[in-house]
Structure formats: structure tokens, C-alpha cells
BALOBA-1460 file (C-alpha; in Angstrom, 3 decimals):
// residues 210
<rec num="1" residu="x" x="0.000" y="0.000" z="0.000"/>
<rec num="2" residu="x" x="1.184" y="3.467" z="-1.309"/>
<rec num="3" residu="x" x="0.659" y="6.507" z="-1.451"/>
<rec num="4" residu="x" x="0.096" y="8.047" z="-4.933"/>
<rec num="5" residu="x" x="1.901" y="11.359" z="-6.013"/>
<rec num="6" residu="x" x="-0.604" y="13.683" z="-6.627"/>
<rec num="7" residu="x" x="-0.926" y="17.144" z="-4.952"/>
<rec num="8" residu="x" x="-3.814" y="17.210" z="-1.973"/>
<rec num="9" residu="x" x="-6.339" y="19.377" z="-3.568"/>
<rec num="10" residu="x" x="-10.258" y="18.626" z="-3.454"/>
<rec num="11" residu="x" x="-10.423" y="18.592" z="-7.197"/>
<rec num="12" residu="x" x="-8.003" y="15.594" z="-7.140"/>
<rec num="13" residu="x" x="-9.758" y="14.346" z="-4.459"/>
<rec num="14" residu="x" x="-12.799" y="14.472" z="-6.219"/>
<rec num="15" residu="x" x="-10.733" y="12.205" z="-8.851"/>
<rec num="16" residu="x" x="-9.653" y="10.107" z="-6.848"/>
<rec num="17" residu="x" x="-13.049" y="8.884" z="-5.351"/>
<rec num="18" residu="x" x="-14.095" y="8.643" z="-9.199"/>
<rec num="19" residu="x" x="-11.267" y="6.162" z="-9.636"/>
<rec num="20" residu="x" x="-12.126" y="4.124" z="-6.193"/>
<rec num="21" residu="x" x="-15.234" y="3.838" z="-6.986"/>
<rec num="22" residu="x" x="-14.448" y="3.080" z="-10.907"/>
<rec num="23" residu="x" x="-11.595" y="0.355" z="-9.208"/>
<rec num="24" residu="x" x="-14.374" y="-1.069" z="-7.019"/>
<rec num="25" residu="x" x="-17.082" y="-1.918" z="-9.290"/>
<rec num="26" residu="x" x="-14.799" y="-3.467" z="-11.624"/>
<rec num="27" residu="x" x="-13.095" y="-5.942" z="-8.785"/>
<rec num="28" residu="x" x="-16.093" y="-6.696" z="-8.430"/>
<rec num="29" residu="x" x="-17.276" y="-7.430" z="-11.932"/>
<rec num="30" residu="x" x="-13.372" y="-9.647" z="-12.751"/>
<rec num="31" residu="x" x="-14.487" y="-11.359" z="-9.542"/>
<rec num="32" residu="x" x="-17.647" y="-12.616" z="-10.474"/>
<rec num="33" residu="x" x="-16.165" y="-13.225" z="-13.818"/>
<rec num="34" residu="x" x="-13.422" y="-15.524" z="-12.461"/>
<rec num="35" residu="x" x="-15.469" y="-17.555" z="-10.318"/>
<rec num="36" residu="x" x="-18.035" y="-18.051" z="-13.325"/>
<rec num="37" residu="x" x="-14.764" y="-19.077" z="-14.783"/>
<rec num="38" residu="x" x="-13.426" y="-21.700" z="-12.253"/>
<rec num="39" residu="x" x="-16.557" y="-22.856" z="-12.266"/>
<rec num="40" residu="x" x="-16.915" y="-23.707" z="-16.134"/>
<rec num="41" residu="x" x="-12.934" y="-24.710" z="-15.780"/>
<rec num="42" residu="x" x="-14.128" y="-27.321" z="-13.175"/>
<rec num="43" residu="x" x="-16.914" y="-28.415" z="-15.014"/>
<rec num="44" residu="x" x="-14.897" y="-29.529" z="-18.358"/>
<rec num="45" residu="x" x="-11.908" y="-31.091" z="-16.474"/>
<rec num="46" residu="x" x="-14.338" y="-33.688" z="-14.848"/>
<rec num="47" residu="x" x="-15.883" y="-34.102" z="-17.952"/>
<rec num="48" residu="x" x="-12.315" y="-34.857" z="-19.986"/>
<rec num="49" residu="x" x="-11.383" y="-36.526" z="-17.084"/>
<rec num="50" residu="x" x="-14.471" y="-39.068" z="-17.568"/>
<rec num="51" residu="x" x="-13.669" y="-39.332" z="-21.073"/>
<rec num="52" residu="x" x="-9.727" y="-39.754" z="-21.150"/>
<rec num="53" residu="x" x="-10.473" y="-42.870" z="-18.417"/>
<rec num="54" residu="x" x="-13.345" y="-43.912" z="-20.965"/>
<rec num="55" residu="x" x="-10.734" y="-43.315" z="-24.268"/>
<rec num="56" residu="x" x="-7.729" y="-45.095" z="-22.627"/>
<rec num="57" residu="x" x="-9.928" y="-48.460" z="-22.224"/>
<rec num="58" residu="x" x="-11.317" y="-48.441" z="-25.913"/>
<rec num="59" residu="x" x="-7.760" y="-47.649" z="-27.212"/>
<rec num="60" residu="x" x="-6.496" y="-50.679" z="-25.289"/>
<rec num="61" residu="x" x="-8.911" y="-52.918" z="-26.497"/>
<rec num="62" residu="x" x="-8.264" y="-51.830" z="-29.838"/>
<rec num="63" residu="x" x="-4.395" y="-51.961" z="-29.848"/>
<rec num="64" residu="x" x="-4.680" y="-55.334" z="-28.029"/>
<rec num="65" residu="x" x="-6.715" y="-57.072" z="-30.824"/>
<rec num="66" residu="x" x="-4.329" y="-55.228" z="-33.647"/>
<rec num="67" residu="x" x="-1.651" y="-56.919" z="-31.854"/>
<rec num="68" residu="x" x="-3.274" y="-59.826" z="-32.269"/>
<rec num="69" residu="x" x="-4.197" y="-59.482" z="-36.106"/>
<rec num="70" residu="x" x="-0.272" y="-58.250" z="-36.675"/>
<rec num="71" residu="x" x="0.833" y="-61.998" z="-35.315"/>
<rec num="72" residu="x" x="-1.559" y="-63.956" z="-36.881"/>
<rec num="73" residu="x" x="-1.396" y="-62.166" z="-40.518"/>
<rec num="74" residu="x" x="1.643" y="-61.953" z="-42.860"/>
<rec num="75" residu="x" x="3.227" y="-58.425" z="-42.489"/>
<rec num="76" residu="x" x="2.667" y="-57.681" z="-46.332"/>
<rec num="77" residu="x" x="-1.260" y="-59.072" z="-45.759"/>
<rec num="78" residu="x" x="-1.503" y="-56.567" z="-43.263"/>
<rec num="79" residu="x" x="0.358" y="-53.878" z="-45.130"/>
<rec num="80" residu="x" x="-1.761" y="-54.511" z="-48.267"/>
<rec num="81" residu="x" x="-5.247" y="-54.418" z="-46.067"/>
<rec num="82" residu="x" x="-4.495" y="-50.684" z="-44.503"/>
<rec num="83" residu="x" x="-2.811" y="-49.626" z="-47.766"/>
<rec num="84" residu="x" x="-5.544" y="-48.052" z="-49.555"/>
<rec num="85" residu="x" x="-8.250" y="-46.683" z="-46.503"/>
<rec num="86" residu="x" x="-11.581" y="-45.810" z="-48.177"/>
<rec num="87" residu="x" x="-12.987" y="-44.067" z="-44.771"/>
<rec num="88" residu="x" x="-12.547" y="-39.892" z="-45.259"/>
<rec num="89" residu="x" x="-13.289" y="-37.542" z="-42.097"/>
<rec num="90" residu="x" x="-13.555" y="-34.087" z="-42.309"/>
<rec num="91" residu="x" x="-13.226" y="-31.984" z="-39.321"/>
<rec num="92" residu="x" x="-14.560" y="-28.245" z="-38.950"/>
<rec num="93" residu="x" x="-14.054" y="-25.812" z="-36.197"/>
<rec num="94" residu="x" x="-16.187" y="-23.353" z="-34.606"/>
<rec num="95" residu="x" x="-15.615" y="-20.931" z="-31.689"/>
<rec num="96" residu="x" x="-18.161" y="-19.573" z="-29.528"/>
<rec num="97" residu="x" x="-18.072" y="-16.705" z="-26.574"/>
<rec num="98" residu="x" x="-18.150" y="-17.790" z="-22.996"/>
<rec num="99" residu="x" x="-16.993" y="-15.182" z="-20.579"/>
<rec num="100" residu="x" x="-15.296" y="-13.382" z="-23.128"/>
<rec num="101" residu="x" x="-12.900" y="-16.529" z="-23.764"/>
<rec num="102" residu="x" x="-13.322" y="-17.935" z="-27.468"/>
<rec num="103" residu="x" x="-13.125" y="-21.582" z="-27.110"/>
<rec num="104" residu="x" x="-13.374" y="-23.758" z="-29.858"/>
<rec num="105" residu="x" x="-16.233" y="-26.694" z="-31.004"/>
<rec num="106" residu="x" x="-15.068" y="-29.420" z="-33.180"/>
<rec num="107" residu="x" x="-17.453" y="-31.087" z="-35.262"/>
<rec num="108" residu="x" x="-16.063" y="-34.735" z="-37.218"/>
<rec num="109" residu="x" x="-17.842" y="-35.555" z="-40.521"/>
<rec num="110" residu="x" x="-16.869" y="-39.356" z="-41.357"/>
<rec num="111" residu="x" x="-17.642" y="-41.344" z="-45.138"/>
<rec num="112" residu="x" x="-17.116" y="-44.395" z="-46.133"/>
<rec num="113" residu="x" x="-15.998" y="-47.761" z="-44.376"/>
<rec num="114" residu="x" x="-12.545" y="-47.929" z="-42.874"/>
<rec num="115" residu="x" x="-12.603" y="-52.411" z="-43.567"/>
<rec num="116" residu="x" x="-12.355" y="-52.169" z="-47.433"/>
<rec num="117" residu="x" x="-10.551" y="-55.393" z="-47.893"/>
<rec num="118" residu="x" x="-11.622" y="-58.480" z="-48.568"/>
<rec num="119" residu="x" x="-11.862" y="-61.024" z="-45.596"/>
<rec num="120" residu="x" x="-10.234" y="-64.099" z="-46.833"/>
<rec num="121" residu="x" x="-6.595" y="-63.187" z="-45.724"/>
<rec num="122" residu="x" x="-7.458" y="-61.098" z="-42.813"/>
<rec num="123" residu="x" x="-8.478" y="-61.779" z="-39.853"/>
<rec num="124" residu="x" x="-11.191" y="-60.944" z="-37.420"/>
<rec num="125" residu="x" x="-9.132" y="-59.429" z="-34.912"/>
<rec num="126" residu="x" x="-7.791" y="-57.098" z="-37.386"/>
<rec num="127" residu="x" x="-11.652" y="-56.100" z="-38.101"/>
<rec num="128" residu="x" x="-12.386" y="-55.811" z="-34.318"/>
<rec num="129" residu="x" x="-9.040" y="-53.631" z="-34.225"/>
<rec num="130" residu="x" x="-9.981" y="-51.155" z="-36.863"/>
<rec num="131" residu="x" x="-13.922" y="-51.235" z="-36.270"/>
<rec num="132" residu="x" x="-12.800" y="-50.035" z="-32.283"/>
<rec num="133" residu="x" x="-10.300" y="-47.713" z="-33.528"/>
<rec num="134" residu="x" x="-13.264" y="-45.809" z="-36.224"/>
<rec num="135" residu="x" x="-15.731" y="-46.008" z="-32.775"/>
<rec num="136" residu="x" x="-12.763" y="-44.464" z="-30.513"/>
<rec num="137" residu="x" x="-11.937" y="-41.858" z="-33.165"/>
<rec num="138" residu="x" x="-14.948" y="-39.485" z="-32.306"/>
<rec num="139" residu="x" x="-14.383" y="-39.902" z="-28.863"/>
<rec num="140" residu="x" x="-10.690" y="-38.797" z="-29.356"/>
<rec num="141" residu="x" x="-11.817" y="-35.815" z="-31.290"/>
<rec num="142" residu="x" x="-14.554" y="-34.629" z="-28.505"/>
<rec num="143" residu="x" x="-11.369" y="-35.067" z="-25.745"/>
<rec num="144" residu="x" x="-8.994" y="-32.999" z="-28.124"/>
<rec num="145" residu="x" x="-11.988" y="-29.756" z="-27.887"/>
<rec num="146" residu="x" x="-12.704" y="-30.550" z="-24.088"/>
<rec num="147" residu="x" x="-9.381" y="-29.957" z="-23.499"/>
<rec num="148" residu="x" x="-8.481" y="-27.017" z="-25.791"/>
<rec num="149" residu="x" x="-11.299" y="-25.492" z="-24.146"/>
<rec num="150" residu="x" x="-9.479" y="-25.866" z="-20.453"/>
<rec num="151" residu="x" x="-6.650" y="-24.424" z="-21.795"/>
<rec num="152" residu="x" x="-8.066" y="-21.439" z="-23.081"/>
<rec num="153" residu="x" x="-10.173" y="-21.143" z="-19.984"/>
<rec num="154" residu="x" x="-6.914" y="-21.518" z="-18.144"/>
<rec num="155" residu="x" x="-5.551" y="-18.983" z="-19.624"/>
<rec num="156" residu="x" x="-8.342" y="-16.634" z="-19.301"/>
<rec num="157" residu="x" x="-8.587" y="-17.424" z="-15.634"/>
<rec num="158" residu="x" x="-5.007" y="-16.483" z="-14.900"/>
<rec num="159" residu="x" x="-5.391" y="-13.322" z="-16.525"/>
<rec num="160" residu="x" x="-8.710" y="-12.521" z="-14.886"/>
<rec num="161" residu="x" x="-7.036" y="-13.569" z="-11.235"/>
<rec num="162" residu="x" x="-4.008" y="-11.142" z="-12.206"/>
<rec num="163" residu="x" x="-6.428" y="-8.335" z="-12.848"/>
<rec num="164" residu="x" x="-8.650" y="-8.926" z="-9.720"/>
<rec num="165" residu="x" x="-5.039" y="-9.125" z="-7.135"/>
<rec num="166" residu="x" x="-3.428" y="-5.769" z="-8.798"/>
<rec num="167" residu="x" x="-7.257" y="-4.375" z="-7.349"/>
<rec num="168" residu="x" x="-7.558" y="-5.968" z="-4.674"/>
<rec num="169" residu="x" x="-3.950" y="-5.577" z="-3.330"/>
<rec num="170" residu="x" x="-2.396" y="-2.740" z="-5.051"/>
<rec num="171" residu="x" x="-4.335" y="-0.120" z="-6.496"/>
<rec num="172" residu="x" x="-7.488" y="-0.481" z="-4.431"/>
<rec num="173" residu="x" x="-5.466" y="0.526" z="-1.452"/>
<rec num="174" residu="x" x="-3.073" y="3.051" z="-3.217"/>
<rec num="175" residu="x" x="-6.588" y="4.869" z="-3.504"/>
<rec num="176" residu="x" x="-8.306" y="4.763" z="-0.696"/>
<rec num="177" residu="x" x="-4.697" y="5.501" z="1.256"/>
<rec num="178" residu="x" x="-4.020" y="8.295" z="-1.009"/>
<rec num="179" residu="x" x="-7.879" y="9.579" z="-0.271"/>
<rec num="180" residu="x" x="-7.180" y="9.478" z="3.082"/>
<rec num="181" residu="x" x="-3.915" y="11.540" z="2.952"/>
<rec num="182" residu="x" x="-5.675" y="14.177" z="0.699"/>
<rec num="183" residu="x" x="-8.750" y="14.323" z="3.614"/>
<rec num="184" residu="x" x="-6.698" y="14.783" z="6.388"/>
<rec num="185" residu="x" x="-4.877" y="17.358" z="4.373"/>
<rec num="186" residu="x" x="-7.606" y="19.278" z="3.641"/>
<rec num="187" residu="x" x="-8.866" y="19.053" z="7.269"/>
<rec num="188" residu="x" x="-6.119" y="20.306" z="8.935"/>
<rec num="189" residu="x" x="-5.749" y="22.959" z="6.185"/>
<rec num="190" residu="x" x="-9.105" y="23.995" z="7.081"/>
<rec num="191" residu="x" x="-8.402" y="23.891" z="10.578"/>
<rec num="192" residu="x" x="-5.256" y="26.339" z="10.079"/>
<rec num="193" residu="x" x="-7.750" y="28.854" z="8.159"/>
<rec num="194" residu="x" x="-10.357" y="28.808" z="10.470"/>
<rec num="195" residu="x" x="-7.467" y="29.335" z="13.622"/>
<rec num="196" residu="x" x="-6.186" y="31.976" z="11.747"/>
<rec num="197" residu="x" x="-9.553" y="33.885" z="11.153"/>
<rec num="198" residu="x" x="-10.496" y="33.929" z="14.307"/>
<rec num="199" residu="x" x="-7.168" y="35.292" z="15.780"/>
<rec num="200" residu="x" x="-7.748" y="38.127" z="12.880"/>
<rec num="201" residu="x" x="-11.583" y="38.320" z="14.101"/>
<rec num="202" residu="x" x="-10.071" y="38.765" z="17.828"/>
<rec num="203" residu="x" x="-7.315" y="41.017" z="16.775"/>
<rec num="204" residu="x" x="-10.055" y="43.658" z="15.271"/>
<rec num="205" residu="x" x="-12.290" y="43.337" z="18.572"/>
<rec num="206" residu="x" x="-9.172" y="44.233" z="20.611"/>
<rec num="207" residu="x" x="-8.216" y="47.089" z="18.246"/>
<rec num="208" residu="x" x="-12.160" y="48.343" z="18.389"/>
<rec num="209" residu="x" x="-12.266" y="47.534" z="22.017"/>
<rec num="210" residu="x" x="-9.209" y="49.921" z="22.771"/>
């Protein structure tokens, strides 16, 4: 807590209660705003956190029967089956305002089969393997905006928690100790004009008294 340098007169006063009161209102707006923040921020990291736990286990199964397929099946059978995919995805990206924080909505657009091959020199782990992989897919695209979205609203809430300590802590008080100052100033200003009026006033009533 400082004081500010600015000279004790009532028109900076005056300014300086503009600015406190300016300083208050928006510590209190960034305060509402972060916890509307942490709030959201908690919200989506229990919600990736459900789906990473739920992604890991389909991933697993799916690398675990691909294993599988890879020792059963001839390396150039394998090779040959994933060598021309006819599945295409298309992703697209849209942002949308939340607390002033742009955070981004994916949305996956899939065509076509991913098993194009024929069956006779595969094998059916190799289908199970590439059937969980296309299920998992979406699942790994939703996790990938979850948690762009906590970043950004990380981000956002560091800022915003910034902003509300240089208030709270710094300039909040720099105010209201420089308003004090300026107050007491003034006061005992006005106390040294009105002491020095009335020994003028009782000066003249001696003078007219004599």
C-alpha cells in the first residue's frame, strides 16, 4: 500500500473517489467473472477426465486385438489391407463466446468404411481392431476440444485472477490511502484557516475595544 503522487487538492480528491469507486465496481465485476470461470474450468476437467479414463480403455482394447491381427497375418497381408483406406473424415471448427474466452467446437464428418478389404486373408481381430479404432476416433476428437477449451479457460482465468489481485492488493489501497492523505490534508488545512480567522476576528475586537 502506497501513497500516490498527486498534490492534496479537493479537485483531485474528487478524482480520486471517481477512480475508487471506478476500481471497485470493476473488482467486483473480474471477480464474479473468475469464479463463473473456475466454475466452467471445473466443469470440463471432470468431464475430460471421464472421457480420457473412458478413451484409454477403448484404445487398449483396440491396440490389443491389432496386436493380435499383426501376429496372426503376414506383415505384407496386413500392409496390403491398410494400404488403400476408403474411410474420409472431415473436421470443422467453430468458436463460440463464454466469458469473453473464445473456445473452440469441433465437429467430425466421417464417409465411407474404414474395412475395405476383402476377408479371406485377414483376420477378425484385425476387423475388431480397426472397427474399435473408427468407434474411438470421435471420442478422441470430442477429448482434443474438451481440453483445448481448459486451456483457453486456463488462460483466461489467470489473466482474470491477475487483474482482480493488482485491485484488490495494489491499487485499491493506493486509492483509498491516497484519499485518506488528501482528507486529512484538507482538514487540517481547514483547521489552520479557520485558527487563523479567528485570531484576525479577535485582533479587530481588541483594536475596536481599545
Amino acid at each position: 500500500m502506497a501513497k500516490l503522487n498527486v498534490k492534496p487538492t479537493r479537485m483531485e480528491l474528487l478524482n480520486l473517489k471517481k477512480r475508487l469507486k471506478s476500481a471497485k465496481r470493476g473488482h467486483k465485476l473480474l471477480k464474479d467473472k473468475q469464479d463463473g470461470l473456475m466454475q466452467k474450468f471445473m466443469e470440463i476437467i471432470k468431464e475430460a477426465k471421464s472421457l480420457r479414463r473412458e478413451v484409454e480403455e477403448k484404445l487398449s482394447k483396440a491396440f490389443k486385438n491389432f496386436m493380435q491381427a499383426s501376429s496372426m497375418m503376414h506383415p505384407d497381408m496386413l500392409e496390403t489391407a491398410l494400404l488403400y483406406p476408403s474411410a474420409k473424415v472431415e473436421l470443422e471448427v467453430e468458436k463460440k463466446n463464454v466469458m469473453s474466452v473464445h473456445i473452440p467446437y469441433f465437429k467430425l464428418k466421417q464417409e465411407g468404411d474404414i474395412l475395405n478389404y476383402g476377408y479371406l486373408q485377414t483376420s477378425a481381430e484385425l476387423d475388431m481392431a480397426l472397427s474399435a479404432f473408427q468407434d474411438v476416433f470421435p471420442l478422441l476428437i470430442k477429448l482434443a476440444e474438451i481440453e483445448k477449451q481448459a486451456e483457453r479457460l486456463a488462460a483466461e482465468l489467470e489473466t482474470t485472477r491477475r487483474r482482480v489481485n493488482a485491485l484488490e492488493y495494489k491499487m485499491i489501497p493506493d486509492l483509498q490511502e491516497t484519499v485518506k492523505f488528501i482528507t486529512m490534508k484538507l482538514a487540517e488545512s481547514e483547521r489552520s484557516t479557520i485558527v487563523s480567522v479567528m485570531r484576525v476576528k479577535a485582533m479587530i475586537e481588541e483594536a475596536e475595544a481599545r
